[in-house]
ZABA-910676 format. One record per residue (C-alpha): residue number from 0; x, y, z; residue in three letters. Coordinates in Angstrom, 1 decimal. Layout:
<nodes>
   n      x      y      z res
 NUM      X      Y      Z ALA
...
</nodes>
This chain:
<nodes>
   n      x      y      z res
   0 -103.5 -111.7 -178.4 UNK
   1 -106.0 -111.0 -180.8 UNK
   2 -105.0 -108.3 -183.8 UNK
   3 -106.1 -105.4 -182.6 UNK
   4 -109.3 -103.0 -183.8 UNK
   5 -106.9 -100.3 -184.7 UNK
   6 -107.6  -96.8 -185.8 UNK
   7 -109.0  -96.7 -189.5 UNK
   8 -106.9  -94.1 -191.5 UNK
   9 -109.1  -92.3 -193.7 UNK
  10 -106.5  -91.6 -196.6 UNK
  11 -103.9  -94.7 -197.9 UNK
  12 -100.7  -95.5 -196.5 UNK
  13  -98.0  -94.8 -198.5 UNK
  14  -96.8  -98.1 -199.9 UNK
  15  -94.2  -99.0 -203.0 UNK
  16  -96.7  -99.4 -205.4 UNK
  17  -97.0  -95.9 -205.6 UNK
  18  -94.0  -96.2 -208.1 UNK
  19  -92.9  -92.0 -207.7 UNK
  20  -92.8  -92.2 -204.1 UNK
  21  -90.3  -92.2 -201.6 UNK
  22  -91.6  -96.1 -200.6 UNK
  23  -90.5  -97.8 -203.8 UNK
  24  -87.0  -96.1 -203.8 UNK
  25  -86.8  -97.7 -200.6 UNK
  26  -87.4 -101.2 -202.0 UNK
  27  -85.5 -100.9 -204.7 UNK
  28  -82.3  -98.8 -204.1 UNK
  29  -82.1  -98.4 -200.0 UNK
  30  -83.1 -101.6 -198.2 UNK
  31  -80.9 -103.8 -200.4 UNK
  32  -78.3 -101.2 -199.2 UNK
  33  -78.2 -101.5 -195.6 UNK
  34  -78.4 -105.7 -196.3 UNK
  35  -75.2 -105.7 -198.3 UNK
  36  -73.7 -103.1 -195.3 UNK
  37  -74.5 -105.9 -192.8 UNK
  38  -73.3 -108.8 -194.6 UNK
  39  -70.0 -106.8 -195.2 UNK
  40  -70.2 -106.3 -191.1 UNK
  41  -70.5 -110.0 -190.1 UNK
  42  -68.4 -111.1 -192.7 UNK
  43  -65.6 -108.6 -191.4 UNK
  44  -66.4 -110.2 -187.7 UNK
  45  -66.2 -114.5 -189.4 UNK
  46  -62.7 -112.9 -190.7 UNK
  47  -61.4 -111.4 -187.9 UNK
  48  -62.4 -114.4 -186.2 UNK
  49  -60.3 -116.7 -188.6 UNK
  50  -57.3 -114.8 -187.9 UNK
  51  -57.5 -115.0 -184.1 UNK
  52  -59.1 -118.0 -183.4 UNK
  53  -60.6 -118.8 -179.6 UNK
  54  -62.4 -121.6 -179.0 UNK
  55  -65.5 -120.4 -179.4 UNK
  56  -64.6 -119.2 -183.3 UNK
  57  -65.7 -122.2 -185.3 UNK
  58  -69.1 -122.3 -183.8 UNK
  59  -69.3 -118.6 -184.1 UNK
  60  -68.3 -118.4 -187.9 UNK
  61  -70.7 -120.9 -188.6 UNK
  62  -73.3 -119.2 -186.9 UNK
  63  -72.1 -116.0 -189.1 UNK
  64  -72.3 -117.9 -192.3 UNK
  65  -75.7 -118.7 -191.4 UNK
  66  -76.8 -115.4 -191.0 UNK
  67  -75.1 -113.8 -194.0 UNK
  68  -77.2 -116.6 -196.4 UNK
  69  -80.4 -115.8 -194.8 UNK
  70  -79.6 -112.0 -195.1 UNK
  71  -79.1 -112.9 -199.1 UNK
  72  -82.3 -114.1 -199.1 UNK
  73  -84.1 -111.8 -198.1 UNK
  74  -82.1 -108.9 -200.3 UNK
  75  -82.8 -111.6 -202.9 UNK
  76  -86.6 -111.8 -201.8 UNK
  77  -87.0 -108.0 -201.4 UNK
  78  -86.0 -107.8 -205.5 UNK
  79  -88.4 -110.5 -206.6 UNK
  80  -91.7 -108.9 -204.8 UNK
  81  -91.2 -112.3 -203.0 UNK
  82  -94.5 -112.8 -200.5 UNK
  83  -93.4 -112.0 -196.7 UNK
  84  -93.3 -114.6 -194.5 UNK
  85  -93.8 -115.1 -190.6 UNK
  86  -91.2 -114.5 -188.2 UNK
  87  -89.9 -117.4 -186.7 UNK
  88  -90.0 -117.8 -182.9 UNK
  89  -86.6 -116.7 -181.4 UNK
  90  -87.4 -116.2 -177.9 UNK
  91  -87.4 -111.9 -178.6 UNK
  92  -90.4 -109.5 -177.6 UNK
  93  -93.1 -108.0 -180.7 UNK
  94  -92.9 -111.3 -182.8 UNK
  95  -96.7 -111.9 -182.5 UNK
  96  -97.7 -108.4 -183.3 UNK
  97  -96.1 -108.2 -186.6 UNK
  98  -97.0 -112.3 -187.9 UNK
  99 -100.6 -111.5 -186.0 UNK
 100 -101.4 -108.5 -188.8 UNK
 101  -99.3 -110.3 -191.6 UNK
 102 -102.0 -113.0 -191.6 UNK
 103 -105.0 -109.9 -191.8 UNK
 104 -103.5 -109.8 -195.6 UNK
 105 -104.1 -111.3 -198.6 UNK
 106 -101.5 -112.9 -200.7 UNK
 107 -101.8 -110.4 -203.3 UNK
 108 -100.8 -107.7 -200.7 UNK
 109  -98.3 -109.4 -198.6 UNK
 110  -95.4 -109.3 -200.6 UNK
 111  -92.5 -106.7 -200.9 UNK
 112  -93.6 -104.4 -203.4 UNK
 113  -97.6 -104.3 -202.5 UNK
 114  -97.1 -104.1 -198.2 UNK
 115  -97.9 -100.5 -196.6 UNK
 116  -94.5  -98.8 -196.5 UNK
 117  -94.6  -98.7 -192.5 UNK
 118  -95.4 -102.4 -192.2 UNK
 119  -92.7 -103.5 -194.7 UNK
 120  -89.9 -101.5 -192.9 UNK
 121  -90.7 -102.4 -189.6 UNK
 122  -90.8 -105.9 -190.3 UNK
 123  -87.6 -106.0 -192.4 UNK
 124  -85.6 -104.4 -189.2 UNK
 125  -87.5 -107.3 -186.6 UNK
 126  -87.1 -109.8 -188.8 UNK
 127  -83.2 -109.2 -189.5 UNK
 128  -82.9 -108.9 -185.6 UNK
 129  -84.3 -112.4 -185.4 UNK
 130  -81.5 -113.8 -187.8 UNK
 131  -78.6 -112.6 -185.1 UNK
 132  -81.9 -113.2 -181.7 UNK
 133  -81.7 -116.9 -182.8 UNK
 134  -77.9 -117.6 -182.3 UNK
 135  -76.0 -118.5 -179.3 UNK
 136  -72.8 -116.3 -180.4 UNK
 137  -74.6 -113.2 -182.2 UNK
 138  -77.4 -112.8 -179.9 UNK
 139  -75.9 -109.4 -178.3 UNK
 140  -74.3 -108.2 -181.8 UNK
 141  -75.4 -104.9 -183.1 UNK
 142  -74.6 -105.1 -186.9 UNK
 143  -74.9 -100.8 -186.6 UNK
 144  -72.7  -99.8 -184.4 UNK
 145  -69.5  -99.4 -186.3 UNK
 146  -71.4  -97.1 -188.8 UNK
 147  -73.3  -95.5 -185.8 UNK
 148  -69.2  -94.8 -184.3 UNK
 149  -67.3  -93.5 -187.1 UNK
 150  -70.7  -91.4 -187.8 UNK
 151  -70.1  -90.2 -184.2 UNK
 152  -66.6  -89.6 -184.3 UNK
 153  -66.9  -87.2 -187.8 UNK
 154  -69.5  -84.6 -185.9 UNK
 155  -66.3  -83.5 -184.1 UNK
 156  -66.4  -80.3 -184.9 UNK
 157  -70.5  -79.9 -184.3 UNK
 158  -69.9  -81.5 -181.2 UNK
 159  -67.5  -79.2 -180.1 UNK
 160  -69.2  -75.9 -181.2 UNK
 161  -72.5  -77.3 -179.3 UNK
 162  -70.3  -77.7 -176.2 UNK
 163  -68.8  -74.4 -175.7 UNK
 164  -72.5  -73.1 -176.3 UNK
 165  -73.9  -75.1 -173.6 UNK
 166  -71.1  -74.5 -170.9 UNK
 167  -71.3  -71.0 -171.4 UNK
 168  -75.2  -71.0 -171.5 UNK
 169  -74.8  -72.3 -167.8 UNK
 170  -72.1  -70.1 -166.6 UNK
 171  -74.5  -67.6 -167.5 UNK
 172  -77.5  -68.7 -166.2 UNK
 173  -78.4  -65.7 -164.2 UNK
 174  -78.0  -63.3 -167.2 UNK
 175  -80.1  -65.3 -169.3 UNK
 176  -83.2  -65.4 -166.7 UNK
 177  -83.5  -62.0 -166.4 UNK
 178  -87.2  -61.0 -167.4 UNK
 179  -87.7  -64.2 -169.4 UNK
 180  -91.1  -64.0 -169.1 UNK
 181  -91.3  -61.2 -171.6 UNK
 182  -91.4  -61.9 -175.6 UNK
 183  -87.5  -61.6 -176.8 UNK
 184  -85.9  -62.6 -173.6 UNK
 185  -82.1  -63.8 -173.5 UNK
 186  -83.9  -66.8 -172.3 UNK
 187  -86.2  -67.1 -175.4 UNK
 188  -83.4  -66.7 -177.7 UNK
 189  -81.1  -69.2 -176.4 UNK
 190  -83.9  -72.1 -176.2 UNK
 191  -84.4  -71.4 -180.1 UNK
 192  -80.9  -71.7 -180.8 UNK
 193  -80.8  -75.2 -178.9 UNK
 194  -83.9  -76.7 -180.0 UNK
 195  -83.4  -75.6 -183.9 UNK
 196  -79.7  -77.6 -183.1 UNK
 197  -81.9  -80.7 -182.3 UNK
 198  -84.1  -80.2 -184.8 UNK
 199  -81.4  -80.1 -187.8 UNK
 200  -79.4  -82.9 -185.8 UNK
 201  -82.1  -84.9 -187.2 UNK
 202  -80.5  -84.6 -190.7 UNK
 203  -78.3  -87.3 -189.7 UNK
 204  -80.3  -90.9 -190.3 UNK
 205  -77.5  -93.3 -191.7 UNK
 206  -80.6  -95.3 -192.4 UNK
 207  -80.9  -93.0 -194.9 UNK
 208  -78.0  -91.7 -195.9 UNK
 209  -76.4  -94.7 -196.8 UNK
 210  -73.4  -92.8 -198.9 UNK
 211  -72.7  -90.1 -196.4 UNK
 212  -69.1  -88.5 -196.8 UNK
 213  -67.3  -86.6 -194.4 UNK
 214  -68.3  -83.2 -195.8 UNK
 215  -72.0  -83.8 -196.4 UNK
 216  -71.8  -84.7 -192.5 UNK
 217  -70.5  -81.5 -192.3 UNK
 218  -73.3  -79.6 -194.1 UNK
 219  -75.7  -81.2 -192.0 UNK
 220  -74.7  -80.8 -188.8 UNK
 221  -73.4  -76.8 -189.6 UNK
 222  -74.3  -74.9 -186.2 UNK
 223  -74.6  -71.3 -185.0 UNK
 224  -76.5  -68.3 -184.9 UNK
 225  -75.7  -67.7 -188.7 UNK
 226  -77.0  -71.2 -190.0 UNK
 227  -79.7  -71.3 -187.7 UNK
 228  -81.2  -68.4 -189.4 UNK
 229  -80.5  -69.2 -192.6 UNK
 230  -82.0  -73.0 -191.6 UNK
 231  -84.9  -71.7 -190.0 UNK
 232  -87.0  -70.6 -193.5 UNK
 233  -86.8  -74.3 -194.0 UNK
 234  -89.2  -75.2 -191.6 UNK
 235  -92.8  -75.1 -193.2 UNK
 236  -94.5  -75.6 -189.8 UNK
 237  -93.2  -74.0 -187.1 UNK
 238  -95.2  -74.0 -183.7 UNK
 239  -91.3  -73.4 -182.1 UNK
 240  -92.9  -70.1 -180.0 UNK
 241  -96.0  -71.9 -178.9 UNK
 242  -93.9  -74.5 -177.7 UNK
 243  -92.0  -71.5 -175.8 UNK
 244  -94.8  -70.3 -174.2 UNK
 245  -95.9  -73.5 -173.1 UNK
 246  -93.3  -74.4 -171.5 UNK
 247  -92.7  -70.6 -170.0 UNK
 248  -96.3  -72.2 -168.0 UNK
 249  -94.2  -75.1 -165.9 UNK
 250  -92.2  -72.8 -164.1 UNK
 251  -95.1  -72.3 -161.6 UNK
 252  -95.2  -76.3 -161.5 UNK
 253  -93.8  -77.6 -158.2 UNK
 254  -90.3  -79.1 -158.0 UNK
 255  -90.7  -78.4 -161.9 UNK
 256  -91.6  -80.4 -165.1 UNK
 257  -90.7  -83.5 -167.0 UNK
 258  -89.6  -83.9 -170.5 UNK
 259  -89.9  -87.4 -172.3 UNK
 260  -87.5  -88.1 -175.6 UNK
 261  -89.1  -90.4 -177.9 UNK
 262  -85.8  -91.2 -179.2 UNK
 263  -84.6  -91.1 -182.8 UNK
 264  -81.0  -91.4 -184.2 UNK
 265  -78.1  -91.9 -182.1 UNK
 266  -74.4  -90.2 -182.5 UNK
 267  -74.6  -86.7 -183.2 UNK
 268  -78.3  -86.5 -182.9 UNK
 269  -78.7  -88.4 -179.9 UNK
 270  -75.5  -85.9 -178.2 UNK
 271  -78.1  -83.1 -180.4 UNK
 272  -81.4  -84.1 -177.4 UNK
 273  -79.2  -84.2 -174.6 UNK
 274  -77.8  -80.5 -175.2 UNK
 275  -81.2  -79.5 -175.1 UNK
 276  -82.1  -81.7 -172.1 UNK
 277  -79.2  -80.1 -170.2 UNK
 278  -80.4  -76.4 -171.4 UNK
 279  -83.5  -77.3 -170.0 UNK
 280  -82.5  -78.3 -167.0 UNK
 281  -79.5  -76.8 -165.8 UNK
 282  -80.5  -72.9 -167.5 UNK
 283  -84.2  -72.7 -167.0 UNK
 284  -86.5  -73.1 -164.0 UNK
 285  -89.0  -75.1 -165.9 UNK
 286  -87.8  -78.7 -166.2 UNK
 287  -86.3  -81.1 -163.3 UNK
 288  -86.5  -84.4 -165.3 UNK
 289  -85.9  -85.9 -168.7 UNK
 290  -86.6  -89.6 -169.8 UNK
 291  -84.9  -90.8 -172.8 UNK
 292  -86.5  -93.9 -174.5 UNK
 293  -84.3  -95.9 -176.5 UNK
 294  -85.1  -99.0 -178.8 UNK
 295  -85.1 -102.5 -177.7 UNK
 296  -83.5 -104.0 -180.8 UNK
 297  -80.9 -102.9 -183.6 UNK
 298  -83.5 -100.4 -185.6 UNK
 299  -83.3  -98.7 -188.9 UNK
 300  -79.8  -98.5 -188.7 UNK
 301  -79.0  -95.7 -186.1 UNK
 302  -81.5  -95.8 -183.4 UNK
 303  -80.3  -95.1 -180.1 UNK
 304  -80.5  -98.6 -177.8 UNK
 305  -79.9  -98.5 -174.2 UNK
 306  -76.3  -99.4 -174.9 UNK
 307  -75.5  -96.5 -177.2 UNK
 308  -77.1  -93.8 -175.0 UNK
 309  -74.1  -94.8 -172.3 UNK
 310  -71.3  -94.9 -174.6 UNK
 311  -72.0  -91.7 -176.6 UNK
 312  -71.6  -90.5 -172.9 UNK
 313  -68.5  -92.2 -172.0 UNK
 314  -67.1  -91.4 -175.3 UNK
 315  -66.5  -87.6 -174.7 UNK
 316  -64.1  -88.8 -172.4 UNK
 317  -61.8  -90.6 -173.9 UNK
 318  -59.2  -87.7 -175.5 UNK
 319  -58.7  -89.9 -178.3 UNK
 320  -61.8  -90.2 -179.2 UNK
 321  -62.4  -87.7 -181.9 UNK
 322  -59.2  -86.3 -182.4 UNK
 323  -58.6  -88.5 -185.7 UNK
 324  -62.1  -87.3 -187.1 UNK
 325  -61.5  -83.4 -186.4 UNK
 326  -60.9  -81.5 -189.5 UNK
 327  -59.0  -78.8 -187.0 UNK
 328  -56.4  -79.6 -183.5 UNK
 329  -58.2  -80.6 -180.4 UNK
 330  -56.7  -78.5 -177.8 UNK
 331  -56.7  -79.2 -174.1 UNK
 332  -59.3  -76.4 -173.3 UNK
 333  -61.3  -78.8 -175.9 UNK
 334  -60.7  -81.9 -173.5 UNK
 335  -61.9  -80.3 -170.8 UNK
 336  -65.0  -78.7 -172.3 UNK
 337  -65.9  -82.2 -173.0 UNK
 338  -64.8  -83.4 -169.9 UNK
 339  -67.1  -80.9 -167.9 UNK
 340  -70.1  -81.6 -170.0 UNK
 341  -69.5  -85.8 -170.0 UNK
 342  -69.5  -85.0 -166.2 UNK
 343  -72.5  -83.1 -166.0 UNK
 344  -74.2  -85.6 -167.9 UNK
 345  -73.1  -88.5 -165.5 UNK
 346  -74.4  -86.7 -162.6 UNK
 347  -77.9  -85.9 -163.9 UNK
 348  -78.0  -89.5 -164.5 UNK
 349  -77.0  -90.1 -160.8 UNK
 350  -79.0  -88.0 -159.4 UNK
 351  -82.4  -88.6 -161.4 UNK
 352  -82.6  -85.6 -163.6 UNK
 353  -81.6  -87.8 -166.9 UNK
 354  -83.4  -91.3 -166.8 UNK
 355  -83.2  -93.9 -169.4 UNK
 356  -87.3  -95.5 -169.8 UNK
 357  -85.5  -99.0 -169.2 UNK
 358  -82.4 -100.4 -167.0 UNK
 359  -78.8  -99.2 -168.5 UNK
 360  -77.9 -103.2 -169.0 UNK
 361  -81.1 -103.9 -170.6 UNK
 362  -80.3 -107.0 -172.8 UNK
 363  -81.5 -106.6 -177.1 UNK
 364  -84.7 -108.0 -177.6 UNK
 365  -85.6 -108.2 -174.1 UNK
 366  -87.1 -104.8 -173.0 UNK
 367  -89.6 -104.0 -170.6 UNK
 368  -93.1 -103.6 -171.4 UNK
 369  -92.7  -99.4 -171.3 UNK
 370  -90.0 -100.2 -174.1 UNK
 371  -91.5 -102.6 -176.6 UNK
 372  -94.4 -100.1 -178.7 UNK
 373  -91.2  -98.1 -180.7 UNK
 374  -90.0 -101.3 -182.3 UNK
 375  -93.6 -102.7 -183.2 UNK
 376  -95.2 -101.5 -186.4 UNK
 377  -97.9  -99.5 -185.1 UNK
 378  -98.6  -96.2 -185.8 UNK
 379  -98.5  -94.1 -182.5 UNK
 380 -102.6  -93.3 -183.2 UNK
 381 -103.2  -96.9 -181.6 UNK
 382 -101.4  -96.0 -178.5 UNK
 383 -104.5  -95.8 -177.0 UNK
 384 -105.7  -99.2 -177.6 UNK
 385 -102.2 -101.6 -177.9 UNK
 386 -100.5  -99.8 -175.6 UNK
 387 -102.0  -98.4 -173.0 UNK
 388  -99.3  -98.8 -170.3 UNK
 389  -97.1  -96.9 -171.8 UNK
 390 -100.0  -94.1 -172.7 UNK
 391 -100.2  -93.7 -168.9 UNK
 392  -96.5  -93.5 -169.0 UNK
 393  -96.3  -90.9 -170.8 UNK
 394  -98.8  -88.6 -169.6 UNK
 395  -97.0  -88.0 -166.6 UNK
 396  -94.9  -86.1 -169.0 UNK
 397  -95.6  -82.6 -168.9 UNK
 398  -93.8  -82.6 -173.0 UNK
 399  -93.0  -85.8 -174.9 UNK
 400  -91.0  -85.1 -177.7 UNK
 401  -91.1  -87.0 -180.6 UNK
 402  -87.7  -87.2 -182.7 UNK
 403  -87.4  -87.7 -186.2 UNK
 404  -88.9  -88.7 -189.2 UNK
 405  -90.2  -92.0 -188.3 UNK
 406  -91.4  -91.2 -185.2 UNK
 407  -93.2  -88.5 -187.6 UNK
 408  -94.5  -91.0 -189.8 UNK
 409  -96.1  -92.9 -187.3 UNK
 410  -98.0  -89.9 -185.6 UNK
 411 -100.1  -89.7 -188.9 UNK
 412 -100.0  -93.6 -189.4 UNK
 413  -97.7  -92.8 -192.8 UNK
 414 -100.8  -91.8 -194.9 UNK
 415 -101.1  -89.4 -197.9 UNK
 416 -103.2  -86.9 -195.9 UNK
 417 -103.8  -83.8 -197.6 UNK
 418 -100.8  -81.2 -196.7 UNK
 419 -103.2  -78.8 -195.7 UNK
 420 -104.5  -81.4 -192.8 UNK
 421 -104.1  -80.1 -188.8 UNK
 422 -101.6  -82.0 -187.1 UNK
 423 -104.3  -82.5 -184.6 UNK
 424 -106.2  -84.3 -186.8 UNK
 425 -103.9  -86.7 -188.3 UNK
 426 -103.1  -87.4 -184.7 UNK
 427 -106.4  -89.5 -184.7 UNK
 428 -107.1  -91.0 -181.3 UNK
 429 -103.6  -89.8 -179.7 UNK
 430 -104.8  -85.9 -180.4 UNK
 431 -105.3  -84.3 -176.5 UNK
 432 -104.1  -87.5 -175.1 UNK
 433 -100.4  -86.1 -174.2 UNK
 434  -98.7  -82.8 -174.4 UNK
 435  -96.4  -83.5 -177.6 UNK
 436  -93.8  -82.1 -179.7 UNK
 437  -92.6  -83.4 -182.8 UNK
 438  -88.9  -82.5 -184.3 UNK
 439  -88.7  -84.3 -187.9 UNK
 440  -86.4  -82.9 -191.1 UNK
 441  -88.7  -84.3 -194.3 UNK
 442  -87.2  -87.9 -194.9 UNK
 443  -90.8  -89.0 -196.6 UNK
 444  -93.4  -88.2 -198.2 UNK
 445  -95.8  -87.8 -195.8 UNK
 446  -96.4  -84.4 -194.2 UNK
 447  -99.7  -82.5 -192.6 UNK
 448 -100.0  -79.3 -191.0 UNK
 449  -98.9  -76.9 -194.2 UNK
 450 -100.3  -73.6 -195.2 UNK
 451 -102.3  -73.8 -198.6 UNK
 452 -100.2  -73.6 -201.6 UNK
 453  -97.0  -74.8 -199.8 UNK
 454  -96.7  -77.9 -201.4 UNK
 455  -97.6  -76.8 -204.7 UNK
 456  -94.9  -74.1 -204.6 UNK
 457  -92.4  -76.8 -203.3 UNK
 458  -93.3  -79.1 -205.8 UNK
 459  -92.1  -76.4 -208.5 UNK
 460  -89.0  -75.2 -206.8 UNK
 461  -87.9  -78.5 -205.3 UNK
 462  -89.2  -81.5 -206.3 UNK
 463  -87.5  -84.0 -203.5 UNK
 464  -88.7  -81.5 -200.4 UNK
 465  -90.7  -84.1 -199.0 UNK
 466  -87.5  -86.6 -198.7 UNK
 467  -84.1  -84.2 -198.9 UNK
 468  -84.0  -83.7 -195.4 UNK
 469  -83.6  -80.0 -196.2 UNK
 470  -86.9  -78.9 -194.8 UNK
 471  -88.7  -79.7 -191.5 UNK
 472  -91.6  -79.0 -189.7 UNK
 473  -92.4  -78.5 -185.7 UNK
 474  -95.7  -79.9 -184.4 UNK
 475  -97.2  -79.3 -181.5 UNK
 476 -100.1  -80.4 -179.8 UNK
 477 -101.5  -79.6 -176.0 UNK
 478 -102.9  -82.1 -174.0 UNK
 479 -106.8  -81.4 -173.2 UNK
</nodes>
């Protein structure tokens, strides 16, 4: 199909030739980061392969090499501004989309260095996908996941905290819905405590943090009452109580309301959304149903796909799981904890109360129409005219949350709007459309929705607070 006519941003896109922002460190210090990581990945695969050879090895080594020269070329390409080129056909969805806009440039702008940051990025994720999509052996390989497990397995001790909190939470469910209508309630407390565990989960983006160590994982994922109040000064726009008393409104709704994940990271952050799903729906009366959508290919590095959102499940029980990652003994009472939450989880998704957006088995590249806008390059303003379908989709959603910084970034199409801009109007066409909530810690430079003088303050006292990941915001918007 035709480009699109899509929303006209009235501010630039941030883009590496803006040398002091956040885009050109990308270029020149992360991207060729996460290459080199996959080329040591495949090339750990071609080795393992030569020392246990099937018959299938040969081909699939070959197929390997192939993948790790055209990975060097583009690392290569990336530090020569080199001009980007189409994506090859390889038989997987949103090819069109991305070589359809590529060709709306001129040569000056296509290349590395000069592309809009959010094009760029986008592009460098689908077009690596269609280096392993074009292969007979590789086709199902996810370069991430080894980073995306051991990531997993070192939140031990988060993970464990967050599970006690949640069991409890439900063993006291009566307790806690006493008079949680009024301001203060038991009820009100313990949904702040979740969602703020969500919202910092978020720190973890191994797209990002390409040098994490085991304690910074630590620091990041650091839970409870104590760090949550320290944490929550750190969030320069917080609608958290609006969002409250909006959803305090669905518990007059009928057979109650449904929540929609726009998912982000998965591992701890992923485990992060379904604690607050299960709050939701196993401790208040306002929410019966929770969609998670996951991406359709491998994608900046941690995104949840549908496999991932199974096997973080699964994983909880297996005992053996995290017990070489925890800094203190897994006991048997922590087993079972686990064990009662993984089983919880495994019935909601029986019975209808968890839903993935597309089939459990769904292959990579090949997802359903609902599943192919969050691996595109669009900003989420042109909903409305590329994706309609999916639009209508979600506004049976009586909450969509948006997680992350990405997901952030394409709300307000990545642009450097003034700070001081309403969320609702950096929202462009989306704005009323959908009841939405978004959870980001600041990865980029891009923000809206700030009190005056914010920024300029930060900008003294913290010069990286746009991209630190030590500050986030909470937007929400109602649907009209």
């Amino acid at each position: 199909m035709p480009f699109p006519d899509v929303f006209k941003l009235p501010y630039d896109r941030c883009s590496p030739k803006e040398k002091q922002g956040f885009a050109y460190v990308s270029l020149v210090k992360r991207w060729p980061v996460v290459l080199t990581n996959i080329v040591s990945a495949v090339s750990n695969v071609n080795h393992q392969l030569h020392m246990n050879p099937d018959e299938y090895s040969e081909a699939k080594i070959n197929e390997g090499k192939k993948i790790i020269s055209q990975i060097s070329q583009m690392k290569y390409d990336l530090g020569h501004n080199a001009i980007l080129t189409p994506i090859e056909n390889d038989g997987d969805i949103n090819r069109e989309c991305y070589n359809d806009e590529l060709k709306t440039y001129p040569d000056e702008d296509r290349r590395w260095g000069t592309m809009n940051w959010l094009y760029a990025e986008c592009y460098m994720y689908r077009r690596l996908r269609s280096y392993f999509a074009s292969t007979i052996y590789w086709k199902e390989y996810d370069p991430f996941f080894e980073q995306k497990s051991e990531t997993y397995k070192s939140s031990s001790n988060a993970i464990l905290h967050l599970t006690k909190s949640i069991n409890q939470a439900i063993k006291d469910k009566e307790k806690l819905n006493e008079n949680f209508e009024e301001k203060g309630s038991k009820l009100e407390i313990a949904f702040l405590e979740m969602i703020q565990a969500d919202l910092w989960g978020n720190a973890t983006d191994l797209s990002l943090l390409v040098d994490l160590n085991y304690k910074d994982l630590q620091k990041l994922q650091a839970v409870g009452s104590d760090s949550q109040k320290e944490q929550f000064k750190f969030i320069l726009k917080n609608d958290l109580i609006k969002v409250w008393n909006y959803l305090k409104k669905l518990n007059t709704k009928q057979n109650g309301g449904r929540i929609d994940f726009i998912l982000d990271n998965s591992g701890f952050e992923l485990f992060t959304d379904l604690i607050l799903a299960d709050f939701l729906i196993s401790c208040t009366p306002f929410i019966n149903k929770v969609v998670f959508h996951p991406k359709a290919i491998p994608w900046f590095v941690s995104d949840v796909l549908p496999y991932d959102f199974t096997w973080a499940i699964d994983s909880l029980l297996d005992p053996s799981f995290f017990t070489s990652h925890s800094s203190t003994p897994i006991s048997s009472e922590d087993l079972n904890s686990l064990s009662d939450l993984a089983n919880r989880w495994k019935d909601h998704l029986k019975t209808g109360k968890f839903q993935l957006s597309v089939p459990e088995d769904t292959k990579l590249g090949k997802a359903t129409p609902l599943g192919r806008i969050w691996t595109t390059q669009y900003a989420f303003q042109d909903l409305p005219e590329v994706a309609p379908g999916t639009l209508d989709e979600l506004k049976k959603s009586d909450l969509v949350i948006f997680k992350g910084d990405l997901n952030y970034r394409k709300l307000v199409g990545d642009a450097w709007w003034p700070t001081t801009t309403p969320f609702e109007e950096a929202l462009g066409p989306l704005a009323g459309k959908i009841t939405l909530l978004s959870l980001r810690t600041n990865k980029a430079d891009t923000i809206v929705g700030l009190e005056e003088g914010v920024a300029e303050r930060l900008d003294k006292e913290d010069p990286d607070w746009r991209i630190s990941g030590k500050y986030a915001v909470v937007s929400f918007s109602e649907k009209r």
